[in-house]
N, CA, C and O atoms as a printed pandas DataFrame, in Angstrom:
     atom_number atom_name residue_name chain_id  residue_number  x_coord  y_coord  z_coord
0              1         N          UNK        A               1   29.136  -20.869  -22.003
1              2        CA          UNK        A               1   28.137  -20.160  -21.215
2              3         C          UNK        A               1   28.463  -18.660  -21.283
3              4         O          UNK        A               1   29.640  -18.321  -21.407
4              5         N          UNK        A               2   27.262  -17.536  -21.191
5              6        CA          UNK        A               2   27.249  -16.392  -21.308
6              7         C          UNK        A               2   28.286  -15.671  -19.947
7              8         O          UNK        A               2   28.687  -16.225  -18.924
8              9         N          UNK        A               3   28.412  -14.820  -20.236
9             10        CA          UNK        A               3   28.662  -13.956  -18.906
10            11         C          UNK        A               3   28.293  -13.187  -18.565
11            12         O          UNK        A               3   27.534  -12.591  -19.329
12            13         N          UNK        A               4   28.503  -12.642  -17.293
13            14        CA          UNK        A               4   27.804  -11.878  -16.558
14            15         C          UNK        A               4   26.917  -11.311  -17.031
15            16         O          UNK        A               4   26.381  -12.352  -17.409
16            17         N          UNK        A               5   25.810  -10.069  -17.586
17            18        CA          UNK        A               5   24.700   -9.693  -18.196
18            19         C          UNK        A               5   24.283   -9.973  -19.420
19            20         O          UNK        A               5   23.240   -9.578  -19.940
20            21         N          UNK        A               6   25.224  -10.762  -19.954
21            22        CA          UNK        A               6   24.379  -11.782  -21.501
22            23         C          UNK        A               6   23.928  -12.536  -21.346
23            24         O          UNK        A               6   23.556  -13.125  -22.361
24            25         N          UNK        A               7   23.620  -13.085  -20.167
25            26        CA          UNK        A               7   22.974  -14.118  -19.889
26            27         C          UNK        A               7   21.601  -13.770  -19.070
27            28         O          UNK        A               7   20.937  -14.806  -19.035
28            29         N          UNK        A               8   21.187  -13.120  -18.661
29            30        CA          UNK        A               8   20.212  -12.895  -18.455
30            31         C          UNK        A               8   19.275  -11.928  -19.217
31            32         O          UNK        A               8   18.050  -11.950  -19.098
32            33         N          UNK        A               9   20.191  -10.797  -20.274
33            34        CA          UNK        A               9   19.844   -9.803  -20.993
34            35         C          UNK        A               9   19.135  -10.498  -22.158
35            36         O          UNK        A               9   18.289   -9.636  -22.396
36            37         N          UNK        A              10   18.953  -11.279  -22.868
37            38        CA          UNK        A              10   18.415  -12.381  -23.935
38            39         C          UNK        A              10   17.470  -12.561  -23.760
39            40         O          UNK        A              10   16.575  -12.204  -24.527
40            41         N          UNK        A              11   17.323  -13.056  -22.906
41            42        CA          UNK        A              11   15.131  -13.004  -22.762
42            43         C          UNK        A              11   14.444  -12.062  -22.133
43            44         O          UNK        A              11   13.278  -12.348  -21.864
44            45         N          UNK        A              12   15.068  -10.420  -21.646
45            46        CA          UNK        A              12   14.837   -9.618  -21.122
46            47         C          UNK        A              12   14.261   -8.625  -22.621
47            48         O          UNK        A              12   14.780   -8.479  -23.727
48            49         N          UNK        A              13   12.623   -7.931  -21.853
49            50        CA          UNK        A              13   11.985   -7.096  -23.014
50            51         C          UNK        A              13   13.068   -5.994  -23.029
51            52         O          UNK        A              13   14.122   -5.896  -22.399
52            53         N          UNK        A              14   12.548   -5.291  -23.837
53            54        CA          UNK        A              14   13.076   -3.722  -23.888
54            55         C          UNK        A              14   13.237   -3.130  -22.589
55            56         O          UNK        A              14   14.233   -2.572  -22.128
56            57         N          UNK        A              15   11.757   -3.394  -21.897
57            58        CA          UNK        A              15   11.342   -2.126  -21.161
58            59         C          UNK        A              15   10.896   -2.828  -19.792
59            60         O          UNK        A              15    9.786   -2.394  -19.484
60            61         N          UNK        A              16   11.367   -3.752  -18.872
61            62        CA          UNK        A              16   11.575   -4.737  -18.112
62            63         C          UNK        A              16   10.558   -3.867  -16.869
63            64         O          UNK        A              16   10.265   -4.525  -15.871
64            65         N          UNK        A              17   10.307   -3.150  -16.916
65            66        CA          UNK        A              17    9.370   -2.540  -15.520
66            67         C          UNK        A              17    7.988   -2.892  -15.793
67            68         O          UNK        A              17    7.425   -2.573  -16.840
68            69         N          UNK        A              18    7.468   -3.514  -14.907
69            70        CA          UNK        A              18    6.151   -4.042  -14.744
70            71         C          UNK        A              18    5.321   -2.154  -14.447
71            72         O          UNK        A              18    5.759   -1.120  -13.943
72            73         N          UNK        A              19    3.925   -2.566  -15.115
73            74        CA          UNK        A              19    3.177   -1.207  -15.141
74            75         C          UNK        A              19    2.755   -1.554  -13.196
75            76         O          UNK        A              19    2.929   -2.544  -12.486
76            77         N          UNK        A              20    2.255   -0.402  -12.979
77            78        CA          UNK        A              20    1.570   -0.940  -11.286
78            79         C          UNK        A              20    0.183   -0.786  -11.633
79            80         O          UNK        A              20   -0.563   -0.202  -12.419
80            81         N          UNK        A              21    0.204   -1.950  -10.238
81            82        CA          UNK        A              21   -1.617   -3.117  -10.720
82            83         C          UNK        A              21   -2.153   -2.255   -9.695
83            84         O          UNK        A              21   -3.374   -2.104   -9.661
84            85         N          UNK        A              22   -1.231   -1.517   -8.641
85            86        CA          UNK        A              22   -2.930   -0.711   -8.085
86            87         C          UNK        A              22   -2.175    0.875   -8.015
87            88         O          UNK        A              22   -0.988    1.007   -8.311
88            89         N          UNK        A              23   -2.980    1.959   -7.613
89            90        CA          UNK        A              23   -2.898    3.217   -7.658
90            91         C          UNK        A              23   -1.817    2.876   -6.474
91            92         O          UNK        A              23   -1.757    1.874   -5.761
92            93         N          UNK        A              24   -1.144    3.817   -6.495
93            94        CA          UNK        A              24   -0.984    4.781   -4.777
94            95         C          UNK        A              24   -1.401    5.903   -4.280
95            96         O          UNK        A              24   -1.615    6.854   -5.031
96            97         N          UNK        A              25   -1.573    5.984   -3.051
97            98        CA          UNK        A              25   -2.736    6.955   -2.315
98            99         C          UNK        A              25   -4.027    6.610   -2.318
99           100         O          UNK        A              25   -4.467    5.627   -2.914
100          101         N          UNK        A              26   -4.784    7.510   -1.562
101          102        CA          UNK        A              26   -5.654    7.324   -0.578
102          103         C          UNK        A              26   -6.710    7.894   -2.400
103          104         O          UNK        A              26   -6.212    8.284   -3.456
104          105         N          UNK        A              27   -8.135    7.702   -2.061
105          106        CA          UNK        A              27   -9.020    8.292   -2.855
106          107         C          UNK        A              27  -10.257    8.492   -2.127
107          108         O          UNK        A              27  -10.155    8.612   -0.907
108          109         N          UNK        A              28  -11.510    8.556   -2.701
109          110        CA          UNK        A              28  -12.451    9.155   -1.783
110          111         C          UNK        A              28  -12.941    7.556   -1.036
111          112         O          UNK        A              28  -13.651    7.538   -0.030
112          113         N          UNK        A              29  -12.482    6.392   -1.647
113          114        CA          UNK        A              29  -13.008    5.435   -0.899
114          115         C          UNK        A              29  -11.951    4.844    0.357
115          116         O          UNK        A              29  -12.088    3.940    1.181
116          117         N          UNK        A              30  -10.940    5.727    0.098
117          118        CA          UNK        A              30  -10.067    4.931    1.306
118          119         C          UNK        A              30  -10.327    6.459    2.435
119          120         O          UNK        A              30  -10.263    7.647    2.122
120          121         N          UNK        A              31  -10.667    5.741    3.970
121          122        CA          UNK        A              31  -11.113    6.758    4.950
122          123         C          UNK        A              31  -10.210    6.355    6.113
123          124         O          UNK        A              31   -9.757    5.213    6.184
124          125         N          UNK        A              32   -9.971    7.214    6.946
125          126        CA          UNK        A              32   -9.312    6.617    8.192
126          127         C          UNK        A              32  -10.582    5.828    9.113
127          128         O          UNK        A              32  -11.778    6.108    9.190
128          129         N          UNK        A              33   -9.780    4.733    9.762
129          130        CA          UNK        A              33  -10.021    3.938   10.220
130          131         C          UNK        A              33  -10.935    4.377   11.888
131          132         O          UNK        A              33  -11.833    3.798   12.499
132          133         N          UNK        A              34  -10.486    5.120   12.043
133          134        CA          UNK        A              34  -10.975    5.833   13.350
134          135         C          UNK        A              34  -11.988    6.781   13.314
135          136         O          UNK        A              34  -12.207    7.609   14.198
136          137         N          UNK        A              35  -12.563    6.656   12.345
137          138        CA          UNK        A              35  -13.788    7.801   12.334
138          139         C          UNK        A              35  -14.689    6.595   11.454
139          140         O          UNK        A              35  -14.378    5.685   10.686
140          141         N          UNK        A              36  -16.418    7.310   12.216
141          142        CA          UNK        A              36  -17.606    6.415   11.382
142          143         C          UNK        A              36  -17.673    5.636   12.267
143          144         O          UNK        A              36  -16.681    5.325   12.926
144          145         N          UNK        A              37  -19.166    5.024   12.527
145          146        CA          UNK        A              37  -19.547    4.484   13.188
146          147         C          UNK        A              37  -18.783    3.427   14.426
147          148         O          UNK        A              37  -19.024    3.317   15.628
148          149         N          UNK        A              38  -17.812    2.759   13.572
149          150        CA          UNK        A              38  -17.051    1.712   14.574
150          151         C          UNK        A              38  -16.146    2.394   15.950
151          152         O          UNK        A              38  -15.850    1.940   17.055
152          153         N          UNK        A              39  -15.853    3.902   15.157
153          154        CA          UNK        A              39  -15.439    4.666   16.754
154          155         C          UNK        A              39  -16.410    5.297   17.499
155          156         O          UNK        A              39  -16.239    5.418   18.712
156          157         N          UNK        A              40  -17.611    5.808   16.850
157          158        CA          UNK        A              40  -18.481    5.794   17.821
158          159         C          UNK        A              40  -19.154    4.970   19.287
159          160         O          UNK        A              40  -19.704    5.261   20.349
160          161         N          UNK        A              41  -18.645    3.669   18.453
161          162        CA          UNK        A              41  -19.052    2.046   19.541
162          163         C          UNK        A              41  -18.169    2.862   20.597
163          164         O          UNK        A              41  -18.508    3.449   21.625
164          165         N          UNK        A              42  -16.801    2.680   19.933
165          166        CA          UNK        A              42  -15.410    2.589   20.702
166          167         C          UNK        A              42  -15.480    3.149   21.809
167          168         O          UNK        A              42  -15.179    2.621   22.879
168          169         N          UNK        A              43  -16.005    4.606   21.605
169          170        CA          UNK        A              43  -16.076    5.743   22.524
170          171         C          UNK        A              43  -16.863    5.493   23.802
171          172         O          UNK        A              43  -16.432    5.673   24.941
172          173         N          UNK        A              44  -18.464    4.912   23.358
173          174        CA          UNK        A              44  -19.393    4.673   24.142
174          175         C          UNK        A              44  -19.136    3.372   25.070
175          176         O          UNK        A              44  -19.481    3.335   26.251
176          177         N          UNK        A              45  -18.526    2.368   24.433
177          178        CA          UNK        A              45  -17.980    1.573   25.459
178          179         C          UNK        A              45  -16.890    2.106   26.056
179          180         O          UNK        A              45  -16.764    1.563   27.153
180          181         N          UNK        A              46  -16.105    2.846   25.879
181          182        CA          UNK        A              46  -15.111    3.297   26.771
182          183         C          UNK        A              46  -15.887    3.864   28.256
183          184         O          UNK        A              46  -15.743    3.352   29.366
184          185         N          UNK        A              47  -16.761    5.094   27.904
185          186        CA          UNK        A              47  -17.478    5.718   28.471
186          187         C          UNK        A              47  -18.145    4.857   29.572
187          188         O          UNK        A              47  -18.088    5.228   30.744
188          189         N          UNK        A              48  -18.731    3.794   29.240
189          190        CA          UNK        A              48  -19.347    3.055   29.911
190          191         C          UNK        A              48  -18.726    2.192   30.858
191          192         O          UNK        A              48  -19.265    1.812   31.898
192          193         N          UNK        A              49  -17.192    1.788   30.348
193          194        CA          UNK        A              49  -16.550    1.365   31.159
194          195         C          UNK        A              49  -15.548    2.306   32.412
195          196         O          UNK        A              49  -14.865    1.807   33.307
196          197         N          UNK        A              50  -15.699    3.434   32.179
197          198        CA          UNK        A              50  -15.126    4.564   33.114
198          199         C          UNK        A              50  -16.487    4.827   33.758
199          200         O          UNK        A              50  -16.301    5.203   34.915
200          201         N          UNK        A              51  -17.257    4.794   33.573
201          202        CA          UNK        A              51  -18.675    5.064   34.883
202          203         C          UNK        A              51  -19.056    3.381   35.687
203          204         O          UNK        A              51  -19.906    3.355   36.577
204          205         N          UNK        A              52  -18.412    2.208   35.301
205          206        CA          UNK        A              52  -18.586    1.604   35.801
206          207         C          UNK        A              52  -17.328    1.662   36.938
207          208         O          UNK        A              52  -17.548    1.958   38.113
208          209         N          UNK        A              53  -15.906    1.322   36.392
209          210        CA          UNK        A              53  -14.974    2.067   37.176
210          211         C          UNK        A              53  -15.339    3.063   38.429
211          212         O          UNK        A              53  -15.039    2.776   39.588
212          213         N          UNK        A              54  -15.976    4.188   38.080
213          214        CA          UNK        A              54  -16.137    5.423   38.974
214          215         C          UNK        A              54  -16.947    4.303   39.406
215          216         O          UNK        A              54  -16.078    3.584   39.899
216          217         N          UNK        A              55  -18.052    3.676   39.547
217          218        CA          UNK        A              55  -19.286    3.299   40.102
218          219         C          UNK        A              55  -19.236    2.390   41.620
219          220         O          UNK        A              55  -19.887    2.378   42.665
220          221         N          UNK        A              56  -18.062    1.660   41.050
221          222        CA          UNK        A              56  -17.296    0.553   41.718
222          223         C          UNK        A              56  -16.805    1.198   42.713
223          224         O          UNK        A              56  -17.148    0.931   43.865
224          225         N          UNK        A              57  -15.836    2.243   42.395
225          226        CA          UNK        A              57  -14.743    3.016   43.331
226          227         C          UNK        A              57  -15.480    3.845   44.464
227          228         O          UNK        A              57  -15.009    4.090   45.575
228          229         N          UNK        A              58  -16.646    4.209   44.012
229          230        CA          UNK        A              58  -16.535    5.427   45.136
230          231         C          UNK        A              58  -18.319    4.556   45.760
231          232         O          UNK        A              58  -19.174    5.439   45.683
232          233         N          UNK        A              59  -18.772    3.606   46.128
233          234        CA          UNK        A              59  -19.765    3.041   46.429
234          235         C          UNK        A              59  -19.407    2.577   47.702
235          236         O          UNK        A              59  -20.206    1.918   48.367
């Protein structure tokens, strides 16, 4: 049996680093999550739930 790195070096390519399957970083299609419509909801139900709050409290 081989030793220590002849044994695995034998069926190893030249150039053993896999290419990368996706970019890194952001591009024009990746956006933060907190802006655009879904924080707009966010906001307005917040809103709505602090005037119900106040509504409750001082009645």
């Amino acid at each position: 049996m081989a030793g220590g790195d002849d044994f695995y070096s034998k069926d190893r390519p030249e150039n053993p680093q896999l290419a990368e399957d996706r970019p890194r970083g952001g591009g024009p299609e990746d956006h933060d999550t907190a802006t655009g419509p879904r924080s707009l909801w966010l906001w307005w139900l917040v809103l709505a739930a602090v005037i119900l709050v106040l509504f409750f409290i001082f009645i």
